[in-house]
N, C-alpha and C positions, 0 to 999 in steps of 0.2 A: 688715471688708467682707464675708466669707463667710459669717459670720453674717449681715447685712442683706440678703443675697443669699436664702440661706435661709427668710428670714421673709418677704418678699416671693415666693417662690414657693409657699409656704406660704396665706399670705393672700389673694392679689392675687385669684389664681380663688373665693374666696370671696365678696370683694368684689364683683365683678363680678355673679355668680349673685345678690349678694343686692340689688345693684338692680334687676336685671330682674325681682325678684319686686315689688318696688313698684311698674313698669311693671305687671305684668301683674295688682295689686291693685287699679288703677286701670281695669284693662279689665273686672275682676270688678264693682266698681262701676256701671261703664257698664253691664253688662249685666243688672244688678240692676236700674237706672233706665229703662233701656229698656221689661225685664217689665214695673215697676210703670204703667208709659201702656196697659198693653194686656192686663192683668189681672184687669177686670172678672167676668169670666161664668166665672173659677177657683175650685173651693171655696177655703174659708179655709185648710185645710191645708196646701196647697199655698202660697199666701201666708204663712204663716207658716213655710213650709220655709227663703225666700227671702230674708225678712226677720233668720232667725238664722243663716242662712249668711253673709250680711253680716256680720253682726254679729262672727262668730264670724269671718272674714276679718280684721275692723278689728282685734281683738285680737290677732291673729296675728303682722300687717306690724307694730302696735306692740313688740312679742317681738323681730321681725328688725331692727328699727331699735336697740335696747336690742342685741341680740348684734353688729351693727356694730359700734357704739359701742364694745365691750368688746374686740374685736379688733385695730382699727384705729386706735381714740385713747384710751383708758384703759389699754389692753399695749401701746402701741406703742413700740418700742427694747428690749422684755423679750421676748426669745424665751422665757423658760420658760415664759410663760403662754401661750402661741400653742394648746398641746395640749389645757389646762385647760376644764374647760365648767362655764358661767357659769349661774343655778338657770333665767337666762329660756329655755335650753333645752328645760329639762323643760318651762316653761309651753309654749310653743311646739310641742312633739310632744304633748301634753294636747288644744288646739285645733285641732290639724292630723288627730289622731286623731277628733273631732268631725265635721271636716267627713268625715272618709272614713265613717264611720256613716251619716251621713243620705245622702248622696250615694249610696252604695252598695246603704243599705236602700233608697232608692228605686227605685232601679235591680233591686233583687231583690224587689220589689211589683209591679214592670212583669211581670218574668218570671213571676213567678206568676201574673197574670192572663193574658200570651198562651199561656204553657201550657196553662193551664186548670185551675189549682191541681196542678202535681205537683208533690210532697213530694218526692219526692228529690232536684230535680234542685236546687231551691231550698233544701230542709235543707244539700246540701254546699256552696253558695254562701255560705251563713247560717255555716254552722260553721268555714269557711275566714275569713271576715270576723272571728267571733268571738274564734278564734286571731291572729290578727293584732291587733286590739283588746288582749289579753291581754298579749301578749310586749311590746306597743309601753307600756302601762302599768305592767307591771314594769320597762321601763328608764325611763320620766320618775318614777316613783318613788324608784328608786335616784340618780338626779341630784339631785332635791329634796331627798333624806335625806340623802348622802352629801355630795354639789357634784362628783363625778365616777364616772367609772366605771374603778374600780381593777384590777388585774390580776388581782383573786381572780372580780371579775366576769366570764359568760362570753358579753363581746359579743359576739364570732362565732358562738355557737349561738345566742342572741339572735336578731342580724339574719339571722342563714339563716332562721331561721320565719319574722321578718317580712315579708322576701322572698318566701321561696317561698310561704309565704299568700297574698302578694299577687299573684304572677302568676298563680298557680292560682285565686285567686278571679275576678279579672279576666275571667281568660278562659274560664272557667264562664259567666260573665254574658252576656259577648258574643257567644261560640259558642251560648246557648242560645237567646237572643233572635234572631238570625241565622236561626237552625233554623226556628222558631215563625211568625218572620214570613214567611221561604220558601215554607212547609207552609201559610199562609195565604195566601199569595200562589197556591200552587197549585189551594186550592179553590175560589177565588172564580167565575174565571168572567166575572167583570163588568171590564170595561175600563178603567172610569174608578176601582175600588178597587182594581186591580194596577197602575193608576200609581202612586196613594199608596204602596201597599208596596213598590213600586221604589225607591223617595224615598227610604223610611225601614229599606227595605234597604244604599242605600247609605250612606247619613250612619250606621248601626250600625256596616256593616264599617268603615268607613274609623276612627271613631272608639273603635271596640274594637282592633282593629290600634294605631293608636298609641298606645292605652294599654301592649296588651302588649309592644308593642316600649320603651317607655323603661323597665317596671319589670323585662325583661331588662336594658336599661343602666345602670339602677341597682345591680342585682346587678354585673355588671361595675365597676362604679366601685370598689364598696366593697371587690370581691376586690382590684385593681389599683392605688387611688391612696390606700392607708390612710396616705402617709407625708406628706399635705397635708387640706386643708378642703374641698376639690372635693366629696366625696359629700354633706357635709350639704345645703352648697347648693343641688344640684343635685334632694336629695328635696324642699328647700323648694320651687322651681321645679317640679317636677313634681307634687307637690299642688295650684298653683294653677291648671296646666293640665287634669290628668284630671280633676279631680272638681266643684272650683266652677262655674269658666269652661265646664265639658263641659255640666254639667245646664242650665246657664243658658241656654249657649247651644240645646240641645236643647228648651228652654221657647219659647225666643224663634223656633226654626225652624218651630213646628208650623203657623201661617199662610202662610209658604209653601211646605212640605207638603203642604200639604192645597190648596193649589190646583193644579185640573186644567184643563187647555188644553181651551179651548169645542170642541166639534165640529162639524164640518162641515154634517154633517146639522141643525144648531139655527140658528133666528136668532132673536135677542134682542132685541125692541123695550119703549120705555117706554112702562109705563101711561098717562102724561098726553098720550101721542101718538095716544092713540085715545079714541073715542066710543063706548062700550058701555051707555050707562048707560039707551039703550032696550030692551035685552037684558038686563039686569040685574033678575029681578026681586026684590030684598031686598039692601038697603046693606050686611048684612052677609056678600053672597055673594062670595069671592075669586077670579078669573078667575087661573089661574096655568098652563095649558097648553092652544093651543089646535091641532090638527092637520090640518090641511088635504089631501085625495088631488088633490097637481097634477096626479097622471095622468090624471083623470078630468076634469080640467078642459081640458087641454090638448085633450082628446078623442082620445086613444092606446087602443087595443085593450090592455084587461089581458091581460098576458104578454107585449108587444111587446118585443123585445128593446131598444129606442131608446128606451121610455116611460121619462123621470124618474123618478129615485127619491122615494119621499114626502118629506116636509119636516116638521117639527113646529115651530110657532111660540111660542116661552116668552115670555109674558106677565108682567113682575112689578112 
């Protein structure tokens, strides 16, 4: 019975963690399907980012579904295989190490454009990813070579770089972009573009912040619950939240984003609502702003302190 107790404490949080990553495979999904209705006027690259994230997802949750399996009903009543890792691991931290590449390289293409190409701040972003890249393929190597990772292996020097690569990278990223979009937010001046970067100041913080706070709780996990399956799961989970579902959703926010509240000082009427076309002289001339002095019309002394303010009428 202590035994069964055992394995069920062992397993059960694993379990769990690793449906909700098919939950959340299917929100990556959705928001892959979403993009693709409103992806028109994207370069191809970008489309093709989307396309092999997918893809590279679908492979993935196949990997998670296959380590269920191995855990839950091909060892189940054998505690000694409860510890053992099964080769679909390795595949599994292979494609999970994929998507944190493109995810991240994209994220550090961003930064180097609103920087304005600075090499350094983007080289140690670049070189922290690359370290992490490294350590995370010398251990799906030794899984697939070996079928485990034995005690002459040094997984705790291991995952410390993996980790500390990764929170350190992370939040290079976030704090740098943060900074960047600030520092533009500061020069502009114009009203209607320090809304958008208010926007995409906050959807940054907020979305940098919980990245770096769970790759501290993953650090946490792995010091703390080495003596059950909780941390794998929970880094499966948390790839599918910071990196796929993050960009994806950051693709899908830029249209509302980018819209800014009409102002007061505008009113917007439709073309087909007016008669211009005796003012018009050439069909191929576009009427698209037309500005009116009501002060003057009103018949207000300019400078009057009661005179209305102008008005400009947007034509489109």
């Amino acid at each position: 019975m202590s035994t069964a107790i055992s394995a069920s404490q062992a397993i059960g949080g694993l379990a769990i963690e690793l449906l909700v990553t098919f939950v959340l495979y299917g929100v990556t999904i959705a928001q892959a399907y979403i993009y693709a209705l409103d992806c028109v006027n994207d370069p191809m690259y970008l489309k093709a980012v989307v396309v092999i994230l997918a893809l590279l997802e679908t492979m993935h949750v196949i990997t998670v579904m296959e380590i269920l399996y191995h855990y839950t009903i091909a060892s189940f009543g054998d505690f000694t295989q409860i510890f053992t890792i099964t080769w679909t691991v390795g595949i599994s931290l292979l494609t999970e190490i994929l998507v944190v590449f493109i995810v991240q390289g994209f994220y550090i293409r961003r930064l180097w454009i609103l920087s304005g190409h600075a090499k350094y701040l983007t080289t140690i972003a670049g070189t922290l990813l690359l370290v992490r890249i490294a350590f995370v393929l010398v251990m799906a190597a030794r899984i697939l070579h070996e079928g485990s990772l034995d005690a002459e292996f040094p997984t705790t020097i291991v995952m410390g770089f993996i980790l500390g690569s990764s929170i350190l990278g992370d939040a290079v990223i976030a704090l740098g972009i943060v900074y960047y979009l600030f520092k533009s937010k500061s020069d502009t001046g114009i009203k209607q573009t320090d809304h958008i970067l208010r926007r995409l100041l906050a959807y940054t913080i907020s979305s940098g912040a919980i990245t770096i706070l769970v790759s501290i709780g993953l650090l946490f996990a792995f010091i703390f619950a080495q003596n059950n399956l909780l941390y794998p799961g929970l880094v499966t989970i948390a790839g599918k939240i910071l990196y796929s579902n993050s960009l994806l959703a950051s693709l899908n926010a830029r249209q509302r984003i980018r819209t800014v509240p009409q102002s007061s000082d505008h009113v917007t009427m439709e073309l087909s609502t007016l008669d211009l076309r005796a003012r018009v002289p050439s069909p191929a001339m576009h009427i698209t702003r037309v500005t009116l002095d009501v002060a003057s019309l009103a018949g207000n002394e300019k400078g009057s302190p009661n005179s209305p303010r102008r008005k400009s009428i947007c034509v489109s």
